[in-house]
C-alpha positions, 0 to 999 in steps of 0.5 A: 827217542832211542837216540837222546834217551828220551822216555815218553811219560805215561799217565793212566788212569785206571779208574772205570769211566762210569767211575770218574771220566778224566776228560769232563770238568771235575764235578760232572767227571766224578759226580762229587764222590769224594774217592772220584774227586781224588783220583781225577785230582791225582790224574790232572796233577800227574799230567801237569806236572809231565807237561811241565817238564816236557815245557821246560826241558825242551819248549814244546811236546806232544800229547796224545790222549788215548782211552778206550770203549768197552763193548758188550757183546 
């Protein structure tokens, strides 16, 4: 990307997955809980809006979602 100065998006959500799973529909993702509700909306509207560009600037893209699992040890 160094050679068209392109910058990859990035969009996180820092929220704890016990708290709010980005990945599941809205109410079983945040349980309803109102702060939960918001932040899943912030994320989804973030990750439109970089698609939408990503669509319109060059047709097509790649996203790659990546989140982790903690382990207790």
């Amino acid at each position: 990307w160094e050679k068209y100065s392109l910058k990859p998006f990035v969009i996180i959500g820092k929220w704890s997955r016990k708290k709010v799973d980005f990945n599941r529909e809205i109410n079983e993702g945040t349980l309803n809980h109102p702060q939960a509700i918001l932040a899943y909306q912030n994320y989804h509207s973030n990750l439109e809006k970089a698609l939408d560009q990503v669509n319109r600037t060059f047709g097509q893209g790649l996203l790659i979602d990546i989140h982790g699992h903690s382990q207790n040890k």
